[in-house]
C-alpha positions in Angstrom: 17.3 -5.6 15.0 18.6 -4.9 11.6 15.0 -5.3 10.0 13.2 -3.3 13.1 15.5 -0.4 12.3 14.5 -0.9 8.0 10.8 -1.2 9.3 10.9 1.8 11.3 12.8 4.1 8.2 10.2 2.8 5.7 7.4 4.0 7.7 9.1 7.2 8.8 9.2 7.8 4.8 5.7 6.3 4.2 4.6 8.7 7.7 6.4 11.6 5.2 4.6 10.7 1.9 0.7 11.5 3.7 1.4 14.8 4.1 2.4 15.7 0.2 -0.1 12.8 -1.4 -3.6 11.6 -0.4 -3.5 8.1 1.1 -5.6 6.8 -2.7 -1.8 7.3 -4.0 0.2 6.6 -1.3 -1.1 3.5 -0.4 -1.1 1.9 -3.7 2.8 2.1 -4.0 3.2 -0.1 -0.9 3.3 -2.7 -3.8 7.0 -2.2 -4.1 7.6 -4.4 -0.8 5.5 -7.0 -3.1 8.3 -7.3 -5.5 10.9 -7.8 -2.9 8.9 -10.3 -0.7 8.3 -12.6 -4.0 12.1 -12.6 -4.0 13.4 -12.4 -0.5 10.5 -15.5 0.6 11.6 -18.2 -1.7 15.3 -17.4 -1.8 15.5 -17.0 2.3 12.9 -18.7 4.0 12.9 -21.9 0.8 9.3 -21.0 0.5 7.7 -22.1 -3.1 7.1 -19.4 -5.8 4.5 -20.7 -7.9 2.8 -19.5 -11.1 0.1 -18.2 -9.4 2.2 -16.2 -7.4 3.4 -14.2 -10.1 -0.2 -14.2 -11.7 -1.3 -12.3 -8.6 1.7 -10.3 -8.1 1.4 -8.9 -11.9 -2.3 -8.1 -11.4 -1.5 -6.1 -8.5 1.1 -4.3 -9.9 -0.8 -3.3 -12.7 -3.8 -2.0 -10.5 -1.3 0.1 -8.8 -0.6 1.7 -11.9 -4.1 2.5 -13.3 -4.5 4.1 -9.2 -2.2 6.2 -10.1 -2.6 7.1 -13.6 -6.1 8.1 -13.1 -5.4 10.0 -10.7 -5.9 13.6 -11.6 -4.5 15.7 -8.2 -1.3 14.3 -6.4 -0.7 17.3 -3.9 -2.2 17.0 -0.9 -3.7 20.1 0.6 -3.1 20.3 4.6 -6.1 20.1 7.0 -6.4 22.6 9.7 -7.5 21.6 12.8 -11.0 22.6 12.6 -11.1 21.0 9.5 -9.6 17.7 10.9 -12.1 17.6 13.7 -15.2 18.3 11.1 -14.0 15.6 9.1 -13.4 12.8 12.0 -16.9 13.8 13.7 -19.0 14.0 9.9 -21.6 11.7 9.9 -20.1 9.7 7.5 -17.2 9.3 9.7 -19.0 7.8 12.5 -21.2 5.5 10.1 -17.4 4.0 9.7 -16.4 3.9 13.2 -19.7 1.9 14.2 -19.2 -0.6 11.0 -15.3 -0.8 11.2 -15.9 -1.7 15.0 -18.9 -4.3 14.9 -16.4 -6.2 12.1 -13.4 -6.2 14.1 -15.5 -8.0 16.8 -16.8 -10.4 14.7 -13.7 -10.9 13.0 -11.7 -11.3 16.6 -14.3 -13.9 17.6 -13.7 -16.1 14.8 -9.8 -15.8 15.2 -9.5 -16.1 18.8 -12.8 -18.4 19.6 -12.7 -20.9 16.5 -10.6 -22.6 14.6 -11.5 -20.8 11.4 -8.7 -18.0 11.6 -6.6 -21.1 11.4 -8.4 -22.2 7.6 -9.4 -18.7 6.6 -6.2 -16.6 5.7 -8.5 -13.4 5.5 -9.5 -13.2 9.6 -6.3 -11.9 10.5 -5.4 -10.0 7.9 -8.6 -8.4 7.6 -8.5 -6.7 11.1 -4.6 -5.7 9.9 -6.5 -4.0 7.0 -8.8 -2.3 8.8 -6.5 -1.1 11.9 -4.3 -0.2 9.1 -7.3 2.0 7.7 -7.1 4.0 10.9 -3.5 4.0 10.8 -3.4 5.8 7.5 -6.1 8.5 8.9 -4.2 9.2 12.3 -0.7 9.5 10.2 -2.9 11.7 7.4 -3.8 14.2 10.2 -0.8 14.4 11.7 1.0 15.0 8.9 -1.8 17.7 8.2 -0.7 19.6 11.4 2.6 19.1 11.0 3.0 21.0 7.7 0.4 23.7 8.9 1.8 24.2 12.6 4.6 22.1 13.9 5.3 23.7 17.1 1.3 24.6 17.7 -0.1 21.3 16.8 0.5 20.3 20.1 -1.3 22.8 21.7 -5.0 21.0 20.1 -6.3 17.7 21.8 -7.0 16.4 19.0 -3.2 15.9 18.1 -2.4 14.1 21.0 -5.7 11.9 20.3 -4.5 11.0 16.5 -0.3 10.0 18.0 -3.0 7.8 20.4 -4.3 6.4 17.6 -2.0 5.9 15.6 0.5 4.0 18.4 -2.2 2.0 19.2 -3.6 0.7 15.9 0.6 0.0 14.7 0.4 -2.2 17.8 -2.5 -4.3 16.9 -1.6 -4.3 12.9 1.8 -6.1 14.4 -0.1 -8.8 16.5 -2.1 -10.0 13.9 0.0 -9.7 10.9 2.5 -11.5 13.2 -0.6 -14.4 14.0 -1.1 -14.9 10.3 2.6 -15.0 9.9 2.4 -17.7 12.1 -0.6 -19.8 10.7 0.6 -18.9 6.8 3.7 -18.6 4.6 4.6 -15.4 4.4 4.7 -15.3 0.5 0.8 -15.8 1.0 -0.1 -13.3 4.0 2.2 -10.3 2.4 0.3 -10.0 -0.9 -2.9 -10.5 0.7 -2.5 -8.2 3.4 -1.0 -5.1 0.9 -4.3 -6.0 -0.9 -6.7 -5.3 1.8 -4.9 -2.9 3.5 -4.8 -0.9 0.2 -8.6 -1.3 -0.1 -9.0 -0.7 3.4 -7.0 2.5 3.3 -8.5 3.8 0.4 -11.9 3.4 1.8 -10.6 5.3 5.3 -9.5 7.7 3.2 -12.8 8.4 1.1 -15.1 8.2 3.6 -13.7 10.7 6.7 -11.4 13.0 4.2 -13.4 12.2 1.0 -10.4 12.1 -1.3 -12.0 10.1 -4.1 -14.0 13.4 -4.8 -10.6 15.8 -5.7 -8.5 12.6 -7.1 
């Protein structure tokens, strides 16, 4: 219980950072739990820590500093809700729906129907990655009508479709990051799942709210 209640306070602050930062930053500095999962793995669970380890750990590190010192704008300016709904229904937007959604289903098939999820650490923790990319766009546009209109957000549908979202896409991430969890050490699965889901998010990002092109 101890670690659900630190899961759910990181993420309420994490939920709090999208609505001051575009997700290109605040994703990035999910490398911090990188740092303490090289140390909490081997000296808890006895798992190895290897020189590659800390080869792979340093590189990351140091690409979540170039992130964010090339970074040019670090306030985030709040969507209204017409803008939200242009944004999630742009052509672009739906180009990644139909892409993200065809490689979920090949990617379930091959963890659920084979036995490569079980050789291939990537199955799993791709689909985390990509729900995760959906994750950071529902918690984006929350946070969006949050700071605009607290009490009114809930008077637009598409608020209520974006919590939807957003509950149901935490669900999944926790399935299969659990199932990877389960077929990997952990001090394997978290680096490579901050690493896609990183990319991942930063792809969401650029493609429905376009935030490479003011960062």
């Amino acid at each position: 219980w101890m670690g659900f209640v630190l899961i759910c306070l990181g993420e309420g602050g994490n939920f709090g950072a999208y609505a001051f930062a575009p997700p290109v930053l605040v994703a990035p500095l999910g490398s911090i739990a990188l740092v303490g999962n090289a140390f909490i793995a081997p000296l808890f669970l006895g798992e190895p820590f290897r020189p590659r380890n800390l080869a792979g750990l340093s590189l990351v590190l140091l690409g979540t500093l170039v992130i964010i010192g090339v970074s040019t704008e670090t306030d985030e300016p709040a969507l209204s809700p017409d803008d939200l709904i242009k944004a999630l229904l742009s052509s672009q937007s739906l180009v990644y729906y139909v892409v993200t959604g065809a490689t979920c289903s090949v990617l379930w098939y091959l963890s659920y129907r084979t036995s490569i999820g079980e050789r291939l650490i990537f199955v799993d923790l791709a689909l985390v990655a990509i729900f995760g990319g959906y994750t950071v766009l529902s918690t984006k546009a929350i946070s969006s009508l949050m700071s605009l209109t607290f009490v009114k957000m809930f008077t637009y549908p598409v608020t209520y479709v974006m919590f939807f979202i957003l509950v149901l896409t935490a669900v999944i991430q926790i399935t299969f990051l659990n199932r990877s969890l389960s077929r990997f050490d952990s001090i394997l699965v978290i680096p490579t799942n901050f690493v896609l889901f990183t990319a991942s998010s930063i792809c969401a990002s650029a493609v429905v709210f376009r935030d490479l092109s003011h960062t």
